[in-house]
N, C-alpha and C positions, 0 to 999 in steps of 0.2 A: 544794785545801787544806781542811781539815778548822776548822768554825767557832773550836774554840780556836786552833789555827794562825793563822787570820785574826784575833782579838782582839789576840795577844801579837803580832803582826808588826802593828797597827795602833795598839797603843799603848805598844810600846816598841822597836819595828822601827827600824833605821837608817832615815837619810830617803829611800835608794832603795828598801828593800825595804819601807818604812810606806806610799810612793805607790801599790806594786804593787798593796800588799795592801789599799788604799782602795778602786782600780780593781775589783779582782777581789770585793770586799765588795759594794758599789753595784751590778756586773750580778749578782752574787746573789741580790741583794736587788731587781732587776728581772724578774728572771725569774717565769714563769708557772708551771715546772711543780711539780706537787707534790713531789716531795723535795728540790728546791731552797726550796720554802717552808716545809720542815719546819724545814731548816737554816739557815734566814733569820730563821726566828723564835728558833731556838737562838741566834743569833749576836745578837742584837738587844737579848735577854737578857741577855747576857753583856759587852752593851755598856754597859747603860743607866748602870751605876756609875758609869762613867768619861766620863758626860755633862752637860750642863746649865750649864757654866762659862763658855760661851762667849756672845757677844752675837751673835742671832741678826735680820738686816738683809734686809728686804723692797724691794723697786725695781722700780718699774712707771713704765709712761709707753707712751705710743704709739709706731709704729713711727718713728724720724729725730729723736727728742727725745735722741738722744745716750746711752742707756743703758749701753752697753758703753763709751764713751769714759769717760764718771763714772766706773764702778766699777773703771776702768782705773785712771784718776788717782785714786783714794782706795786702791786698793791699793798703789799704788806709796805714797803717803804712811802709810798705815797702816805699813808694812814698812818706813819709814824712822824711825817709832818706836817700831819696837821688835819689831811685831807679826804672828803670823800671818794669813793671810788664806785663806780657800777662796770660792770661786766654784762655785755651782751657777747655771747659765745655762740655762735651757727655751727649747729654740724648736720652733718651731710644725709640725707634718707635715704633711706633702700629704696631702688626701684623695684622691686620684689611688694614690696609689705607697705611702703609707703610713712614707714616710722622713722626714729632715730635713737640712737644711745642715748643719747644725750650726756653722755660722759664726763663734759667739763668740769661742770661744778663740782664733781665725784674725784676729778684730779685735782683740784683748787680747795683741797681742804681743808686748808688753814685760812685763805682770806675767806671761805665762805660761812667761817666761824666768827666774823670782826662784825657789828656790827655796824660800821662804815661804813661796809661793802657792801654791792647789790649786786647777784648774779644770778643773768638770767639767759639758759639755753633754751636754744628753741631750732627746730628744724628747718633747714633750708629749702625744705621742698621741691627740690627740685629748677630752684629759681638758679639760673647762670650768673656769673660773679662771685661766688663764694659766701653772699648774704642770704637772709631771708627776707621775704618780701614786704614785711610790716619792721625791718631794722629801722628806719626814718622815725617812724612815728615811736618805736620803741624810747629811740634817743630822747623826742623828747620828752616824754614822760619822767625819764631820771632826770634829765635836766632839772623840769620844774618839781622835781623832791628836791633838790638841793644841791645834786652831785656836783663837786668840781671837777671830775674827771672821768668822761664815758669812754671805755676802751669798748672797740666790736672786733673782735676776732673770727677772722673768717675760716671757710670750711680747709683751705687750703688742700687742692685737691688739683692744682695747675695751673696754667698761664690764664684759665678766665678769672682770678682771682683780684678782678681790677674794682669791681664797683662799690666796692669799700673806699675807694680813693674818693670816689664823687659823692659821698656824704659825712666827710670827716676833715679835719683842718691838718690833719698829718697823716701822713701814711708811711709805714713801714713795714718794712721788707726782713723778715729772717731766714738765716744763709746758714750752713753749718762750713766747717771750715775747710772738708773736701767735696764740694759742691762739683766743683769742675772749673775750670780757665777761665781767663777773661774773656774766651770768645762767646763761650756756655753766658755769664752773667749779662756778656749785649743781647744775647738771641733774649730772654725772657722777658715778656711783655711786659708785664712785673716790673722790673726794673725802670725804667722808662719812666716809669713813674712814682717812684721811692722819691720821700724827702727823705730817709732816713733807712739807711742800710745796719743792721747789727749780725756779726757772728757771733753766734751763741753756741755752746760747747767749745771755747776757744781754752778749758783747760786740759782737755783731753789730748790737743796737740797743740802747742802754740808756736811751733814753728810754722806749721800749715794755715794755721788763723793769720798769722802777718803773711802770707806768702796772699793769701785772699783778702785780707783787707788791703794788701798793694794795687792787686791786679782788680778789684773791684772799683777803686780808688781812680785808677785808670781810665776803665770801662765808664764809669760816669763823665770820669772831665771830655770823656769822647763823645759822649752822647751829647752834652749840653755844646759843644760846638756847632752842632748841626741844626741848624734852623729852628733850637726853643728859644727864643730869647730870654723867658722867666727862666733857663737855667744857663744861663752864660757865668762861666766861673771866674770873668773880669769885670763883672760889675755888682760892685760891695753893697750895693743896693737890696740886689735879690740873694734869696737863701741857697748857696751850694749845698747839695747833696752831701751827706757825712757819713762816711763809715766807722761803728763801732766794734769794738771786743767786748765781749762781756761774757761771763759764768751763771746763768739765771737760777740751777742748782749752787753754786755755791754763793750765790751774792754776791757774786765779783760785777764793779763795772756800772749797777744800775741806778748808781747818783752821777757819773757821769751822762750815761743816757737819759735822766731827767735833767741834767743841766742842757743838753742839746736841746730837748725840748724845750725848755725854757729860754733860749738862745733864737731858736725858729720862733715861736711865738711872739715873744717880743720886736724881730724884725719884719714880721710878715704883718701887725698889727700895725707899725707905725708906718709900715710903704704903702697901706691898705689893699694889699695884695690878699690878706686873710679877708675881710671883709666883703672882696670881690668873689673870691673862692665862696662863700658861702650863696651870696647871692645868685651866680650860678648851679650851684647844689641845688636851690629852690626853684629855681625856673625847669631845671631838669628833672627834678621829681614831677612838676605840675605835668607834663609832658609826659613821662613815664607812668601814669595815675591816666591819662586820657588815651594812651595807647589802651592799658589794660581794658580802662571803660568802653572804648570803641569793639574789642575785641568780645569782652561778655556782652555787650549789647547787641553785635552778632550774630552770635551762637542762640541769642534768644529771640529774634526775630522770628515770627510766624511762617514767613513765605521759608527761608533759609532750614528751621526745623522740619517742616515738609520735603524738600530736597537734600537734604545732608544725607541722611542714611542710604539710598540707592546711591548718590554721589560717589559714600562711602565704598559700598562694593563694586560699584564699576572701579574705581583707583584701584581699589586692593586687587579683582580680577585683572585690570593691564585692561580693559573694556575703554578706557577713558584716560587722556593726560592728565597729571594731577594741576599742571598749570589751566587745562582747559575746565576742568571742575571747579578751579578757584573762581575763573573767571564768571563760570555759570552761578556758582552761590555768589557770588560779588553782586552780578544782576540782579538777583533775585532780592538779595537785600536793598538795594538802590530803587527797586520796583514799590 
């Protein structure tokens, strides 16, 4: 399919032939090889009109904090008011084999039966942050299908689990309710960067879930003292940090946590703090998009292909500093 073909079948396509054409947009838009990325950029282009409307939801947490059951139960209720929903789910690849389970959609059973719904995993690759490298251009693609609500859920596998923050208008953070103290919940980089804290499995103990939503509660008003201004918890302007309770197997809690969303959203839209946030997302992809380019451009340079490989074995033998190698292919490309 030809990238106008995929635009007009992606945003006014029936709803079988809109999923096809999301699918077949997305490994498009994954792929490596050059005339796929000519026509990926064609297509991206052609997208951007028909993008931006949508509220775009970040979800991180450790592996067994219940990720995929939450975003299960908040689609199924999202879509019970009214609304569309996509899912973009990153998991993690082997460095062995270079694949992935890709298990989400496998655990998301029920909203992946809604029609609605759009879910779609895809492997991290290896990329740091806990996303995949084409989640940007993913998002927009559901956008311009129609979605009101793109959640990405990340690989959640540790504190690099930040760069979900920098291409979404909310980021949240799930906790299980013996996590550890409030000194555990300052050390995580994580944190730091929560608009939105939820513990989830709060019915298995809930004396332990309010003992963590206290001392998390804490941890934040502590954090935002210190030299953020956008999180100062005395000016009703900007959005404090909120910590929830919620049941994501039993449905407890997650009309509450769409009312907070709907609370953040609507403050961050009128102080145009949202607005700023995105506009920085865009400048930092453009940026993250010319590292990568600078970097394959590179590796494919003529003089640098001829010196890499003995490069390579002098490092690997101890023959050679790897900083003094760098600086020799650095040359050799600038030559």
């Amino acid at each position: 399919m030809t990238p106008q073909t995929l635009l007009d079948a992606i945003t006014a396509g029936a709803p079988l032939v809109r999923r096809r054409a999301m699918a077949k947009a997305i490994t498009l838009l994954e792929s490596t090889r050059a005339d796929h990325r000519a026509q990926a950029d064609e297509l991206l282009t052609a997208l951007l009109p028909h993008t931006g409307r949508a509220l775009r939801l970040g979800i991180s947490g450790v592996p067994g904090v219940g990720k995929s059951t939450f975003i299960e139960a908040l689609g199924l209720y999202l879509i019970g008011q009214g609304l569309k929903v996509a899912v973009l789910a990153i998991d993690p690849s082997s460095s062995v084999t270079g694949g992935s389970i890709l298990g989400d959609k496998t655990r998301m059973e029920q909203l992946s039966a809604q029609e609605a719904a759009y879910i779609r995993p895809s492997p991290s690759g290896g990329t740091l942050g806990g996303v995949a490298e084409k989640t940007r251009e993913a998002m927009l693609v559901c956008e311009a299908a129609g979605y009101d609500v793109v959640i990405v859920e990340t690989v959640g596998v540790g504190q690099s689990e930040t760069a979900v923050h920098g291409m979404t208008d909310m980021f949240c953070v799930l906790q299980l309710p013996n996590a550890g103290d409030d000194l555990q919940a300052i050390k995580k980089g994580v944190m730091e960067l929560a608009d939105l804290v939820v513990i989830n499995k709060a019915d298995i103990d809930p004396a332990a879930a309010t003992r963590a939503q206290a001392q998390i509660t804490s941890s934040l008003r502590l954090l935002g003292f210190h030299g953020n201004p956008e999180r100062d918890p005395h000016d009703h302007s900007h959005w404090a940090p909120k910590v929830l309770q919620i049941s994501a197997l039993q449905h407890q809690g997650v009309d509450g946590f769409w009312a907070a969303v709907q609370d953040y959203r609507q403050m961050q839209t009128a102080n145009g703090r949202l607005a700023a946030r995105r506009e920085r997302q865009a400048l930092t992809w453009m940026w993250e998009r010319i590292d990568a380019g600078l970097k394959q451009a590179f590796r494919q340079h003529p003089q640098v292909q001829v010196l890499l490989p003995q490069m390579l074995q002098d490092v690997a033998a101890g023959r050679i500093a790897a900083s003094t190698a760098a600086r020799n292919l650095l040359a050799a490309h600038a030559s």
